[in-house]
C-alpha positions as CSV (number, residue, x, y, z in Angstrom):
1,X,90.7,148.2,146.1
2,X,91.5,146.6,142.7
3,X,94.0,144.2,142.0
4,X,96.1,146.9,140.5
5,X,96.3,149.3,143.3
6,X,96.9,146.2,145.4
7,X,100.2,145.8,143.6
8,X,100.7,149.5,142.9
9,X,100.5,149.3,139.2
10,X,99.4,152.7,136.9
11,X,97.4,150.3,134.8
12,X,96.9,153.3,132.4
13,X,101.0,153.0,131.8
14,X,100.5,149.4,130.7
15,X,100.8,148.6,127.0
16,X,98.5,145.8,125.9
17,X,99.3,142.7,124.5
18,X,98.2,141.9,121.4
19,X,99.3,139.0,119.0
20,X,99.4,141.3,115.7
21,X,102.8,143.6,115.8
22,X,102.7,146.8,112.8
23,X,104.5,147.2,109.7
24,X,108.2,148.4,110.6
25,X,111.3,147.4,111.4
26,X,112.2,145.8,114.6
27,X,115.5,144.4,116.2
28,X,115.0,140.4,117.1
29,X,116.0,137.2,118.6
30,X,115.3,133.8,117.6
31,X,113.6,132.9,120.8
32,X,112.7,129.5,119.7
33,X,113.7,127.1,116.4
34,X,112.1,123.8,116.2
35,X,109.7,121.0,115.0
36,X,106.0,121.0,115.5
37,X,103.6,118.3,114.8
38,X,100.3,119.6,113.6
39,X,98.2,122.3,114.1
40,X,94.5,122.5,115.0
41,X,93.8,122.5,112.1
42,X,96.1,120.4,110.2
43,X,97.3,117.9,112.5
44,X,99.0,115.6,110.4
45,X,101.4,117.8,108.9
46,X,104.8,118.3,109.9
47,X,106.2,122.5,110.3
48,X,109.5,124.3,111.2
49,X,108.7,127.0,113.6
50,X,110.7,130.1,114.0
51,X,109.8,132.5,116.6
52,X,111.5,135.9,116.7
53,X,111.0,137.8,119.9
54,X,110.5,141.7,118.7
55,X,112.2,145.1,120.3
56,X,111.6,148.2,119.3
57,X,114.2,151.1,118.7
58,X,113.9,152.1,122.2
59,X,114.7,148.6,123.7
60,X,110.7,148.0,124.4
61,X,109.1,144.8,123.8
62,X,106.5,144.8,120.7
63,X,105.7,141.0,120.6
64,X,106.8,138.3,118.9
65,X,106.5,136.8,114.8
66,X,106.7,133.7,113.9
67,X,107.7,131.4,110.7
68,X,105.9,128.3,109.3
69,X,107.3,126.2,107.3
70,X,105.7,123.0,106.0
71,X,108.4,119.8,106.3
72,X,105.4,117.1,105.8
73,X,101.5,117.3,104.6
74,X,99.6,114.2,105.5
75,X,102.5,112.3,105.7
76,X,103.6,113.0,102.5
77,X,106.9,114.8,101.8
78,X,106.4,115.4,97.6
79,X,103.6,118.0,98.0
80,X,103.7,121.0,96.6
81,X,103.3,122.8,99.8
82,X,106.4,120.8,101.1
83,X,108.3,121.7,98.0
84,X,107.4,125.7,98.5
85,X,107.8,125.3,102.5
86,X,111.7,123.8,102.0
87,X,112.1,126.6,99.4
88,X,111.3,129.1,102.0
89,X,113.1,127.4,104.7
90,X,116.6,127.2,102.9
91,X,116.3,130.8,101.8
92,X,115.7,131.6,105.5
93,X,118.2,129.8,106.7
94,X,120.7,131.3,104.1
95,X,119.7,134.8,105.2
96,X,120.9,133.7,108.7
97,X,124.1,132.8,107.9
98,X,123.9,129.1,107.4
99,X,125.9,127.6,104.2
100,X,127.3,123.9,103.5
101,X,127.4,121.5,106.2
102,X,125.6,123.5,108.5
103,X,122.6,123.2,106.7
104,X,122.7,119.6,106.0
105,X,123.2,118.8,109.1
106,X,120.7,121.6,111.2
107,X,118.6,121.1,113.7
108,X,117.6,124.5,115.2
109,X,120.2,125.1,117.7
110,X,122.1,126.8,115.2
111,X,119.9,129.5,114.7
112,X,118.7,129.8,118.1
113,X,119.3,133.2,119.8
114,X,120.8,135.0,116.8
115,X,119.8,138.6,116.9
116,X,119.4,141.2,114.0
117,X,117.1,143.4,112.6
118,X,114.1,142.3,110.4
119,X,111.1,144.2,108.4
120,X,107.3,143.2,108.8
121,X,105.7,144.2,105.7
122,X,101.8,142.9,104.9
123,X,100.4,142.4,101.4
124,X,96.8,140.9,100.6
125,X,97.1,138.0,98.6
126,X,95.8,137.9,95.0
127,X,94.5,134.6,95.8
128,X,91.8,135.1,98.6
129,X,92.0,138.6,99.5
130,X,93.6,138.0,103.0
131,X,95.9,139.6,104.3
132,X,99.3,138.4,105.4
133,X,102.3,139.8,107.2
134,X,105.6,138.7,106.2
135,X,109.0,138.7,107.9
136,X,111.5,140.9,105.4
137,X,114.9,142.4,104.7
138,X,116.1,140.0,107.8
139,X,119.7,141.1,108.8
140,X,121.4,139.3,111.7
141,X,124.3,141.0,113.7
142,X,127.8,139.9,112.8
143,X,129.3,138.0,115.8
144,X,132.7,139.7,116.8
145,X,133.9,135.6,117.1
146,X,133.2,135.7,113.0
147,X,134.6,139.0,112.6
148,X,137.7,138.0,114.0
149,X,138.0,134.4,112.1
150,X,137.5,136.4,108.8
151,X,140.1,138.8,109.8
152,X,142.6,136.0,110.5
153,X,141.7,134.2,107.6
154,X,144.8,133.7,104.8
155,X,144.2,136.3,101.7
156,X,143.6,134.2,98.5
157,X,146.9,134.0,96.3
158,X,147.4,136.3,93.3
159,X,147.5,134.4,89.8
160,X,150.8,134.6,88.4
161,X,151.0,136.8,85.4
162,X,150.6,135.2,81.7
163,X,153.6,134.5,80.5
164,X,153.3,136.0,77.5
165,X,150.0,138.3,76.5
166,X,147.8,137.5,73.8
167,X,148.3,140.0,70.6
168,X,146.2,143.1,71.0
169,X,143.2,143.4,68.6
170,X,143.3,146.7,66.2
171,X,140.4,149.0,68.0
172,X,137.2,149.7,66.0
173,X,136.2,153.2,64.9
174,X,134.1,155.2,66.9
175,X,131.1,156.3,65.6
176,X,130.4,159.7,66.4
177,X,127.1,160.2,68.8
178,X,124.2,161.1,66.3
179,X,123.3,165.0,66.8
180,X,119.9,165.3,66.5
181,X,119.1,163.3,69.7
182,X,121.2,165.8,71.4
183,X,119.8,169.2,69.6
184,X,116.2,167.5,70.7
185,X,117.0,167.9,74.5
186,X,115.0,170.1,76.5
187,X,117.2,170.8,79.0
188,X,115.8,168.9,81.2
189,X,119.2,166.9,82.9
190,X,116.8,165.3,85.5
191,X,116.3,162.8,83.1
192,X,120.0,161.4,82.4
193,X,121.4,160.2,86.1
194,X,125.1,161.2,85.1
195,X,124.4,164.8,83.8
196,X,124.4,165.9,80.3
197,X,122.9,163.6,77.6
């Protein structure tokens, strides 16, 4: 007997693992948002990782993406891959929800279990012809704690009225709409969004 009978397991019911998730739109949580140092490759840079663990519609694991983001290249914080990786970072970190303080003073705890719903779209890059799958659309679930501050919150105070109104300026002519645009319509009203032209 295999190991899978051993165990009872319909092996044929098993989906496969696999590192690369298709194009689509997935719900997510931040399983993980920290520093790494290095890579095999590049082991003297510096990157913000962001892993989002991936559910389908159904519920059903898919797999995981994750985010790189370059915080130091050899050492060096002036590169222009820093520059483009704290770009990306801050817009990321806007997306989820982060403004102000928060993001002067983050860490990765703050983003750390959010959920939402994302988009995984690839392109191939006009540069070297790979191709590259990219986290879009990224939309994270309001928290009912939120909804409820923002509920609470005081509305903003009306400005008073002017006291007294400025003098009303005499109202130009209108020109009448020239005709022969008109009489050169086709019919055709698919054209003009809001009807007739």
């Amino acid at each position: 007997m295999g190991i899978f009978q051993d165990y009872d397991i319909d092996i044929d019911s098993v989906k496969e693992s696999s590192f690369d998730v298709n194009d689509g739109t997935y719900r997510f949580t931040i399983a993980e948002a920290d520093t790494r140092d290095g890579t095999k490759n590049f082991p003297d840079n510096v990157y913000f990782l962001i892993d989002y663990q991936l559910e389908d519609e159904n519920g059903d694991s898919v797999g995981s993406k994750s985010e790189w983001f370059t915080l130091e290249e050899d050492g060096r914080t002036d590169t222009k891959k820093v520059e483009t990786g704290l770009r990306m970072l801050k817009s990321r970190l806007l997306s989820l929800g982060l403004k102000g303080a928060q993001l002067q003073e983050f860490d990765g705890s703050e983003i750390d279990g959010l959920t939402g719903v994302l988009t995984l779209k690839s392109t191939v890059s006009k540069n070297n012809g790979n191709t590259y799958q990219n986290v879009r659309n990224l939309r994270v679930d309001q928290d009912e704690e939120t909804e409820e501050v923002e509920e609470e919150a005081p509305k903003a105070k009306a400005k008073p009225a002017a006291t007294k109104a400025a003098p009303a300026k005499p109202a130009a002519a209108k020109k009448p709409a020239p005709k022969a645009k008109a009489e050169e319509s086709d019919g055709d009203d698919d054209d003009n969004p809001f009807g007739q032209g």
